[in-house]
NUTIZA-767905 format. One record per atom (N, C-alpha, C, O): x, y, z; atom name. Coordinates in steps of 0.001 Angstrom, whole numbers, plus 500000, padded with zeros to 6 digits. Example, Ala and Ser with C-alpha at 12.3 -4.5 7.8 and 13.67 -1.06 7.14 Angstrom:
REM NUTIZA-767905
[nuba [513190,494310,507800],'N']
[nuba [512300,495500,507800],'CA']
[nuba [513200,496700,507800],'C']
[nuba [514236,496681,508465],'O']
[nuba [512850,497750,507080],'N']
[nuba [513670,498940,507140],'CA']
[nuba [512900,500030,507870],'C']
[nuba [513409,501138,508039],'O']
END
This chain:
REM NUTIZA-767905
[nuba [518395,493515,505150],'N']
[nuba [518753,493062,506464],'CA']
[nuba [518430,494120,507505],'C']
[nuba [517922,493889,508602],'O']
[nuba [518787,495317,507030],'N']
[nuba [518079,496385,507973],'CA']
[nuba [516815,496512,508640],'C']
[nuba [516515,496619,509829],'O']
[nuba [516203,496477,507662],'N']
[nuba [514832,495996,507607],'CA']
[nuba [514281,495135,508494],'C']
[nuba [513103,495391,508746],'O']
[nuba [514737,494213,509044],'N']
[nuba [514342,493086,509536],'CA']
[nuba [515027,493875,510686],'C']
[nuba [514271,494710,511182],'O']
[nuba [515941,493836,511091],'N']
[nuba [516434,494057,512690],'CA']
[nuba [515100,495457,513241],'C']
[nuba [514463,495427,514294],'O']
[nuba [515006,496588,512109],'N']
[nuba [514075,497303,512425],'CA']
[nuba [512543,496636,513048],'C']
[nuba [511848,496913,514026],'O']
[nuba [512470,495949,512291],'N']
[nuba [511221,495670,512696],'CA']
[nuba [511443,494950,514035],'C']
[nuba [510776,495230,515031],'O']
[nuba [512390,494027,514023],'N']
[nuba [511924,493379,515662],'CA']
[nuba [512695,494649,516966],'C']
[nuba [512466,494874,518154],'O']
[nuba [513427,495084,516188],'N']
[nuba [513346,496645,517373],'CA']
[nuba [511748,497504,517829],'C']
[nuba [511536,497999,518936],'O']
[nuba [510966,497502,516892],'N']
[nuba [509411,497695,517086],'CA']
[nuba [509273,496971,518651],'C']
[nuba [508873,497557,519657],'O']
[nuba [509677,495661,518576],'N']
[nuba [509351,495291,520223],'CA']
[nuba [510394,495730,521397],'C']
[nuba [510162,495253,522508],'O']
[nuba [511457,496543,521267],'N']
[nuba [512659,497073,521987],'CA']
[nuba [511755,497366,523402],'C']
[nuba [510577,497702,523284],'O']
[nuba [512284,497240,524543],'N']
[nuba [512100,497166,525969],'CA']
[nuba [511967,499155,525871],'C']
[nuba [511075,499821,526396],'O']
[nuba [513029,499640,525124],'N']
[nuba [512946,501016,525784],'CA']
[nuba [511820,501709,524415],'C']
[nuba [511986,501128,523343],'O']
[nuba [510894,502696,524400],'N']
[nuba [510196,503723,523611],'CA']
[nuba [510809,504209,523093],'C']
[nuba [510826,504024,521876],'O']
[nuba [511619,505057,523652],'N']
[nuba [512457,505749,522412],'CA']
[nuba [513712,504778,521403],'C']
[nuba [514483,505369,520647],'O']
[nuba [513724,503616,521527],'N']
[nuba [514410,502874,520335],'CA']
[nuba [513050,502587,519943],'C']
[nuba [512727,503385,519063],'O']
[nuba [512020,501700,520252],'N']
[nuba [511006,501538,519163],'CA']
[nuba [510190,502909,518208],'C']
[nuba [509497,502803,517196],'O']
[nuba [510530,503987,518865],'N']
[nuba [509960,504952,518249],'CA']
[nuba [510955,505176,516831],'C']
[nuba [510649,505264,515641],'O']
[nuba [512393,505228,517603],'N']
[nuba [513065,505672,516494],'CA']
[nuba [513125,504031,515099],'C']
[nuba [513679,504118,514003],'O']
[nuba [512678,503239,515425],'N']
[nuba [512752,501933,514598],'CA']
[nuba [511448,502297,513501],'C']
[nuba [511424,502025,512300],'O']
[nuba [510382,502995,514307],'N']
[nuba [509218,502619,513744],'CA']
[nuba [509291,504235,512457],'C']
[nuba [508683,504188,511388],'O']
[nuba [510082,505424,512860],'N']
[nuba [510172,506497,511824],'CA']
[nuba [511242,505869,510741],'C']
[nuba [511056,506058,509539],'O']
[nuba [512190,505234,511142],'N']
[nuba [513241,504486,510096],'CA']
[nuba [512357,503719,509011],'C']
[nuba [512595,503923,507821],'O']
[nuba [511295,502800,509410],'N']
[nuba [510878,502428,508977],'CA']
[nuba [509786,502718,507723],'C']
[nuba [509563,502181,506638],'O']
[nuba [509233,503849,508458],'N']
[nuba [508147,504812,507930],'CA']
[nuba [509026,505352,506298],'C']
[nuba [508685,505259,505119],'O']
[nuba [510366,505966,507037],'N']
[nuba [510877,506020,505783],'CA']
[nuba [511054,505311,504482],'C']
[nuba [510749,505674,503346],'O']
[nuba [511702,504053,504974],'N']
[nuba [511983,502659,504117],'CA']
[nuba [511115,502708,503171],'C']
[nuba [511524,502867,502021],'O']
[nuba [509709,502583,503433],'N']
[nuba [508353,502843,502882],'CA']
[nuba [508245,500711,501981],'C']
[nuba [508242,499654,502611],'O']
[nuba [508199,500849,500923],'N']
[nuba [507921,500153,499873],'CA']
[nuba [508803,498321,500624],'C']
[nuba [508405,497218,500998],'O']
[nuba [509787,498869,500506],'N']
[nuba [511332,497673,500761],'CA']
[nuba [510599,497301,501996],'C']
[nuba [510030,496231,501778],'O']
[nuba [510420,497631,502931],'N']
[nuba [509628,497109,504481],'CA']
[nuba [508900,496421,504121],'C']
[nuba [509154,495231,504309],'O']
[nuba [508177,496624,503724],'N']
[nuba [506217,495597,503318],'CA']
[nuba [506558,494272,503973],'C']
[nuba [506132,493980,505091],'O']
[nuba [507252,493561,503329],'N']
[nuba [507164,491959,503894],'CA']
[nuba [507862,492019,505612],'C']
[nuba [507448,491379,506579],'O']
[nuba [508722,492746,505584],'N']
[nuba [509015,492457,507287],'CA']
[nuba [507938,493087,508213],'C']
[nuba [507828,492815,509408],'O']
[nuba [507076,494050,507455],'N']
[nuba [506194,494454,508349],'CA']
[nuba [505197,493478,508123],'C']
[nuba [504887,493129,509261],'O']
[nuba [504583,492900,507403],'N']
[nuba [503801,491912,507530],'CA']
[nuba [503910,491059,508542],'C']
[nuba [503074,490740,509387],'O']
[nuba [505085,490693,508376],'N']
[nuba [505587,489385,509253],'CA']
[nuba [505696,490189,511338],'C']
[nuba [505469,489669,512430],'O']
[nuba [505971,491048,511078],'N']
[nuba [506077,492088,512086],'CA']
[nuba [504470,491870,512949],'C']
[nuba [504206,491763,514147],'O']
[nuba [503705,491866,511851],'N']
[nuba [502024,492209,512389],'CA']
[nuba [501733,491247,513000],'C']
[nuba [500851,491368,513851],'O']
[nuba [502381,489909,512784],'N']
[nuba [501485,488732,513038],'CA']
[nuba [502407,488471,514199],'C']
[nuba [502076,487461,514819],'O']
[nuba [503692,489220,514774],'N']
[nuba [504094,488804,515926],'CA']
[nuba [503635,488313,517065],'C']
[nuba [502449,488582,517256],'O']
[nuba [504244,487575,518040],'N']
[nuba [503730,487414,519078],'CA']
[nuba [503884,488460,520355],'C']
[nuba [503273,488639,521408],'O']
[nuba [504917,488998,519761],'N']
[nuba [505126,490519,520988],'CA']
[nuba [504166,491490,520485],'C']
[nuba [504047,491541,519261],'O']
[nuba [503319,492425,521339],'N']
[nuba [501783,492950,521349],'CA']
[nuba [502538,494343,520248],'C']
[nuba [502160,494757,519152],'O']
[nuba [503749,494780,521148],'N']
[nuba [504216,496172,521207],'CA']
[nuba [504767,495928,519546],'C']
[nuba [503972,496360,518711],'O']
[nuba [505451,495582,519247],'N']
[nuba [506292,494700,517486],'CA']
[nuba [504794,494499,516884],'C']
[nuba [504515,495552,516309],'O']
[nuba [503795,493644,516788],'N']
[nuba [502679,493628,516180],'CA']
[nuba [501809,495037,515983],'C']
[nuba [501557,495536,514886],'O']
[nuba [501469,495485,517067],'N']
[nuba [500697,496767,516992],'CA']
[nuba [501541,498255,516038],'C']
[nuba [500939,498682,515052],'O']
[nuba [502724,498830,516391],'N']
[nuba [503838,499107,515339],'CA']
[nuba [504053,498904,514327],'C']
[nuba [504236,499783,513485],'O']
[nuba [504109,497205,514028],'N']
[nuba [503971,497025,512416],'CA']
[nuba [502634,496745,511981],'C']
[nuba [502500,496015,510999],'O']
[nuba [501859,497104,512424],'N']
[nuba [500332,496898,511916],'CA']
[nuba [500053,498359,511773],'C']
[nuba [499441,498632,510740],'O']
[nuba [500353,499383,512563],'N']
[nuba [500177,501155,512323],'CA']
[nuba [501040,501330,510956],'C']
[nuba [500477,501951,510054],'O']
[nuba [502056,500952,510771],'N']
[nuba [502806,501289,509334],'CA']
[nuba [502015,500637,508572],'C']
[nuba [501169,501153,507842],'O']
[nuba [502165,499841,508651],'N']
[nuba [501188,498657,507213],'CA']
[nuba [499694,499667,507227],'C']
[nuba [499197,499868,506119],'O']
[nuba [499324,499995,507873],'N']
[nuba [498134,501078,507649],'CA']
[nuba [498520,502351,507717],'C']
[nuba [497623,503159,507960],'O']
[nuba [499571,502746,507575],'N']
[nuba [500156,504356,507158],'CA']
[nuba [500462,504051,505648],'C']
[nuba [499854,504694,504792],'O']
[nuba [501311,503167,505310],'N']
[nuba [501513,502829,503541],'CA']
[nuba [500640,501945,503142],'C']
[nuba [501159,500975,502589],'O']
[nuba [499044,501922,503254],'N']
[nuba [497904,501140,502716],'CA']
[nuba [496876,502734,502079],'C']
[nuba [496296,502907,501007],'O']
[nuba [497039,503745,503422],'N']
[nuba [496043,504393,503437],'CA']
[nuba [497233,505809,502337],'C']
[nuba [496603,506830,502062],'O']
[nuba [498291,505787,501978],'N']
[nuba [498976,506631,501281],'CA']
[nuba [497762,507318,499792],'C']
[nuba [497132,506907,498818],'O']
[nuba [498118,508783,500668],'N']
[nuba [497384,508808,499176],'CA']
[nuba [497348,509239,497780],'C']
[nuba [496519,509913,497168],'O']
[nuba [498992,508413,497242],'N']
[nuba [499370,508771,496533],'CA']
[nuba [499801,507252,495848],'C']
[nuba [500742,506974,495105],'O']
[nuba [498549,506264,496497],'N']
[nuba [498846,504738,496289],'CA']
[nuba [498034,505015,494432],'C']
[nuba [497248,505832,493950],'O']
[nuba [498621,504090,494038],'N']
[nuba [498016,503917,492372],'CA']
[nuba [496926,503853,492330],'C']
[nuba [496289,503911,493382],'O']
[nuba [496242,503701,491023],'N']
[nuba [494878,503076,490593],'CA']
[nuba [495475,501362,490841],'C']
[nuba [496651,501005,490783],'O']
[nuba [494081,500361,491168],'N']
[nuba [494461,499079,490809],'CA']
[nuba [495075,498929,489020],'C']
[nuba [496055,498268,488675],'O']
[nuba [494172,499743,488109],'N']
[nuba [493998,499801,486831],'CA']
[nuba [495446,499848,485937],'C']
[nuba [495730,499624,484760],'O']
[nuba [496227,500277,487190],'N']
[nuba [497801,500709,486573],'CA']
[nuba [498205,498857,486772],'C']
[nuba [498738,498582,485697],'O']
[nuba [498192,498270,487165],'N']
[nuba [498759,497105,486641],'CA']
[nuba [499698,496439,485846],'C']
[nuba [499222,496112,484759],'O']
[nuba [500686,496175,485987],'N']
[nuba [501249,495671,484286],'CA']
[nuba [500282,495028,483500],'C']
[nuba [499361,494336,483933],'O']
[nuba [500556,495313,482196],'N']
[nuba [499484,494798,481160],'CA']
[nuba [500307,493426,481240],'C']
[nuba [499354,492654,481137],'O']
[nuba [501620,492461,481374],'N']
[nuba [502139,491346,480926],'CA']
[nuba [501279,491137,482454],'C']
[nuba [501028,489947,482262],'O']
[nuba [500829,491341,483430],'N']
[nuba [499660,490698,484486],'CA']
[nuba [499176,489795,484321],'C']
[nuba [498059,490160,483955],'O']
[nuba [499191,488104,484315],'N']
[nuba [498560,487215,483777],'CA']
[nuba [497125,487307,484130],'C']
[nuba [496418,487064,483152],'O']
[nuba [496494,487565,485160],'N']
[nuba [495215,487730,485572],'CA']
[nuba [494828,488881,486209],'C']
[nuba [494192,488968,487260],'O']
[nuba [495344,489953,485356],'N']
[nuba [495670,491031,485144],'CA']
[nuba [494144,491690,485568],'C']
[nuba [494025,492498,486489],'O']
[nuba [493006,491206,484739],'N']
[nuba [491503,491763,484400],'CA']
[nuba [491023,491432,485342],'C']
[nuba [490246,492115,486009],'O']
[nuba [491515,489924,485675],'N']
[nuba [489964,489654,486778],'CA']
[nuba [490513,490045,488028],'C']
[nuba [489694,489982,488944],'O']
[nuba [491992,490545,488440],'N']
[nuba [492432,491346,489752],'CA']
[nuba [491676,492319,490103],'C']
[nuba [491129,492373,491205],'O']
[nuba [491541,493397,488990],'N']
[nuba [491292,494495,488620],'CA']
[nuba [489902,494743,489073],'C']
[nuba [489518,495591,489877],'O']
[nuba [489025,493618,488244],'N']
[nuba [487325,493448,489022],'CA']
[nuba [487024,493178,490206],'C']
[nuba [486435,493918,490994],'O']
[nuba [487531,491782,490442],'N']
[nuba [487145,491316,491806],'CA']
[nuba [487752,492825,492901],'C']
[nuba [486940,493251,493722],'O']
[nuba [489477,493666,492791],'N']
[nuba [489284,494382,494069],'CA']
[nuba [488488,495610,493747],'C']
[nuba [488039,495968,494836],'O']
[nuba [488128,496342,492938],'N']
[nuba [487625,497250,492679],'CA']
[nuba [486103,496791,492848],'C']
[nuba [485455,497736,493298],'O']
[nuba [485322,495662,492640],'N']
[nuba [483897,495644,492843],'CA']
[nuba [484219,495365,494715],'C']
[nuba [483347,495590,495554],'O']
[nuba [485358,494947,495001],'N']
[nuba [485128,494480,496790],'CA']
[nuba [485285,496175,497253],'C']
[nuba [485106,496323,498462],'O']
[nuba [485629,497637,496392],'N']
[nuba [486452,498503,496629],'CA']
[nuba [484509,499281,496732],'C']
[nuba [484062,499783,497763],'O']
[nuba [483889,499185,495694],'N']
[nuba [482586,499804,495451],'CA']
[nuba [481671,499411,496664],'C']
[nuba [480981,500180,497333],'O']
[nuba [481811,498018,496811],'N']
[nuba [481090,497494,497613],'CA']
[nuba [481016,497670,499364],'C']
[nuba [480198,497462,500260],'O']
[nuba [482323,498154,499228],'N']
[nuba [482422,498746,500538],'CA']
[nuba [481793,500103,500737],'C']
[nuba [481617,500612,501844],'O']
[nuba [481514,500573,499747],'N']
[nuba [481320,502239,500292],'CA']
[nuba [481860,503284,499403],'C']
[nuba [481311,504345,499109],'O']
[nuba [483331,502723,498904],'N']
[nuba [483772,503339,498030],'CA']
[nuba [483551,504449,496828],'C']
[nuba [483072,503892,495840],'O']
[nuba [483749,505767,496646],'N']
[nuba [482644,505608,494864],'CA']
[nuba [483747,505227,493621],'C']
[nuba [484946,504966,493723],'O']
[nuba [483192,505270,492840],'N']
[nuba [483729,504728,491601],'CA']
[nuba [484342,505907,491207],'C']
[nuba [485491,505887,490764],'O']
[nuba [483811,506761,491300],'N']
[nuba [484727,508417,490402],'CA']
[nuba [483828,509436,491407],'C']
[nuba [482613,509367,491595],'O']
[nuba [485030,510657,492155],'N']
[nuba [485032,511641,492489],'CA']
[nuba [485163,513130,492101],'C']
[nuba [486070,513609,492782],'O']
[nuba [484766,513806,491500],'N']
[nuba [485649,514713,490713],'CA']
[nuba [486235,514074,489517],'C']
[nuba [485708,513448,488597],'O']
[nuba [487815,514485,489840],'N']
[nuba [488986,514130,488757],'CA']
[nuba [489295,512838,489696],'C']
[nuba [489867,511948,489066],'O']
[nuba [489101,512605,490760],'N']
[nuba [489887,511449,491223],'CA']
[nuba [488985,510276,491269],'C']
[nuba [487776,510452,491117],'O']
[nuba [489589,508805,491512],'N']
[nuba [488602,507086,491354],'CA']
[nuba [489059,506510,492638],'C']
[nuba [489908,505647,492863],'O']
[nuba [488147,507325,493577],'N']
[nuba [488727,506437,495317],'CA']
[nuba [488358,505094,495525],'C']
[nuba [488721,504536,496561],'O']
[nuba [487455,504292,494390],'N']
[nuba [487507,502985,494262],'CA']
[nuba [488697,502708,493711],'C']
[nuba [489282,502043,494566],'O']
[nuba [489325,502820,492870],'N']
[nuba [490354,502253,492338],'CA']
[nuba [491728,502009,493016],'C']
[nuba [492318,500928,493019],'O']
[nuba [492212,503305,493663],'N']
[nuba [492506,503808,494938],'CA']
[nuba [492348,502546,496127],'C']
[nuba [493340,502006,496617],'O']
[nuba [491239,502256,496418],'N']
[nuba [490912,501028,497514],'CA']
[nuba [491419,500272,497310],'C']
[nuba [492326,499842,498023],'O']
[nuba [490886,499570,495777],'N']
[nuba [491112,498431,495372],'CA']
[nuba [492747,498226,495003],'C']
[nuba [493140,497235,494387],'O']
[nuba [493567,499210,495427],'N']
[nuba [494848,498743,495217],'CA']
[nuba [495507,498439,496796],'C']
[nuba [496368,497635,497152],'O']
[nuba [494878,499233,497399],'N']
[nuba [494964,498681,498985],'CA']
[nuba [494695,497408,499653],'C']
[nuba [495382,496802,500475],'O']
[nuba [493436,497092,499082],'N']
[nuba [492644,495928,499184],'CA']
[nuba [493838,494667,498831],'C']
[nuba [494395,493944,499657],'O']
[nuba [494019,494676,497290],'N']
[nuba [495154,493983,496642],'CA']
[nuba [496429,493740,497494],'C']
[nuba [496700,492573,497780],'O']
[nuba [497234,494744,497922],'N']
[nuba [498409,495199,498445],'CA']
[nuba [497985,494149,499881],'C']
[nuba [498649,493119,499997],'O']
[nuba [496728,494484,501090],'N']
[nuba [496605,493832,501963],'CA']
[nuba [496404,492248,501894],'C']
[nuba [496542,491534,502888],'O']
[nuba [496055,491751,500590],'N']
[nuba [495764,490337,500199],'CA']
[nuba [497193,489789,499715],'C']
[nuba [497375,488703,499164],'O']
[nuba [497936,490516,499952],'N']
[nuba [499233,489465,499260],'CA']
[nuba [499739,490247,498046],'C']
[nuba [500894,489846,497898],'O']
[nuba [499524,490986,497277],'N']
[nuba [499957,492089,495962],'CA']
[nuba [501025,492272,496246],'C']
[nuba [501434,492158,497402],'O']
[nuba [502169,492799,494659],'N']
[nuba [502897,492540,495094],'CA']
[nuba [503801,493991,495038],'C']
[nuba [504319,494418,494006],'O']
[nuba [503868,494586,496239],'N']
[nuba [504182,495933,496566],'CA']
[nuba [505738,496272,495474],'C']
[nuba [505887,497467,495220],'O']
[nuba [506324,495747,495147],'N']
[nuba [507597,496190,494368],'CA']
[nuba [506602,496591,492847],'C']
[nuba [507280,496823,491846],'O']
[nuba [505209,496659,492708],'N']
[nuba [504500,497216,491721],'CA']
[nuba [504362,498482,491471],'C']
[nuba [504167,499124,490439],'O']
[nuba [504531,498829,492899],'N']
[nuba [503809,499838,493294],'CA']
[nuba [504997,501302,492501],'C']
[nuba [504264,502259,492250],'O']
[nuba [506051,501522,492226],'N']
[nuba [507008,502809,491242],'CA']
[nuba [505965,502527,489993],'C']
[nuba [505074,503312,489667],'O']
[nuba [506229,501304,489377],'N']
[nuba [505314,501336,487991],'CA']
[nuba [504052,501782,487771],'C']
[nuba [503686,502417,486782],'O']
[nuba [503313,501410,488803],'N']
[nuba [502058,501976,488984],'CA']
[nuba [501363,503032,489336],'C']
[nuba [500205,503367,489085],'O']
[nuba [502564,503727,490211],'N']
[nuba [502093,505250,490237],'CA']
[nuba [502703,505608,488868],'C']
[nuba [501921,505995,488000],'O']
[nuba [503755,505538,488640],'N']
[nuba [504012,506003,487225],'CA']
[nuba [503033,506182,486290],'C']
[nuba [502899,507263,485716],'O']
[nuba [502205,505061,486036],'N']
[nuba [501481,504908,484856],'CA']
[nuba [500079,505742,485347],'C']
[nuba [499462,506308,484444],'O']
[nuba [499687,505819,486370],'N']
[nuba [498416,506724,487090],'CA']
[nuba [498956,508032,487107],'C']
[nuba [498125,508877,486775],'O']
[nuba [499697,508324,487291],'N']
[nuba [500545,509703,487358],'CA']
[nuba [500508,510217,485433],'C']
[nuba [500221,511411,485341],'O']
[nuba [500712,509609,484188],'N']
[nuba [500976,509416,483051],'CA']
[nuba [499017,509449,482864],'C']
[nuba [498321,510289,482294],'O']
[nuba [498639,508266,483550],'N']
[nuba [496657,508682,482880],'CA']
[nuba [496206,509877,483462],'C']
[nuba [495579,510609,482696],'O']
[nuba [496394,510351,484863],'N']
[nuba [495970,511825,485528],'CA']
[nuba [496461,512600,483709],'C']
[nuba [495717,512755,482741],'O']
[nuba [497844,512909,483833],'N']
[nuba [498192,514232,483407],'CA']
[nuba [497520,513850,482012],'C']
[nuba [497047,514957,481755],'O']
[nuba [497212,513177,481110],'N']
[nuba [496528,512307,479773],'CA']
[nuba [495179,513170,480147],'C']
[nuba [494899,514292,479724],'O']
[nuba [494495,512436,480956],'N']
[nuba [493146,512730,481191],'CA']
[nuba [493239,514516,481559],'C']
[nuba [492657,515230,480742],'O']
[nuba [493740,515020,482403],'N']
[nuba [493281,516601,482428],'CA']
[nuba [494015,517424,480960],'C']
[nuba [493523,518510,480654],'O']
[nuba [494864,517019,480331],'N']
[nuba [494720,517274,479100],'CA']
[nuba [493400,517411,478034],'C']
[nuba [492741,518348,477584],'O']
[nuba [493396,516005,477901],'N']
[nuba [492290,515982,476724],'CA']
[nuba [490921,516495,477588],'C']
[nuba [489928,516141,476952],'O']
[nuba [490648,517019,478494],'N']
[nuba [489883,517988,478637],'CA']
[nuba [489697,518985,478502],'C']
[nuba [488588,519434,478213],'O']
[nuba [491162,519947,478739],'N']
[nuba [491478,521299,478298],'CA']
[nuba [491076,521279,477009],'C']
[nuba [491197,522284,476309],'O']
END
């Protein structure tokens, strides 16, 4: 419920309540997603533009998962995985950097902006966090 009053404070008459709505928010992080969505598509400029800067502060995080972390019980688990990661390459993206996969990276952004479903997102760094430390292992 917080959540929601925050966001339509984003359109508050005075700056310094929308400012302080829009760092509350920043915090919230994950739990926000859907009121900021709904936030973006407002009809007030000042509430839309606000929740469209967050929704692209926690898109561009860069500490967002691989798409690849997925739950495996994912019913269409594989072909998620392809379709955003080839839309992730196709943009520009590369496939592998170093130690890091800023396609994969995209393609969970990509996902997340199409409707995904952000309460994924603890499990999924988890399990990318679990293949990082895996992978610089079996290299040592």
């Amino acid at each position: 419920m917080i959540t929601l009053i925050l966001v339509a404070l984003l359109g508050h008459p005075s700056c310094h309540v929308r400012s302080a709505a829009e760092l509350s928010l920043e915090r919230l992080a994950a739990p926000s997603w859907p009121y900021l969505v709904a936030g973006a598509q407002s009809a007030d400029p000042e509430r839309a533009m606000r929740s469209q800067r967050l929704l692209d502060a926690l898109l561009w995080d860069c500490t967002l998962p691989y798409i690849d972390a997925l739950p495996d019980a994912m019913v269409d688990r594989y072909q998620v995985i392809g379709r955003y990661v080839q839309a992730a390459i196709a943009a520009g993206h590369a496939r592998q950097t170093g130690g890091d996969w800023p396609a994969y990276r995209e393609a969970t952004r990509l996902w997340l902006a199409d409707g995904g479903d952000p309460g994924l997102l603890a499990e999924m760094r988890r399990r990318t966090i679990n293949y990082n430390c895996l992978s610089r292992w079996e290299l040592d």
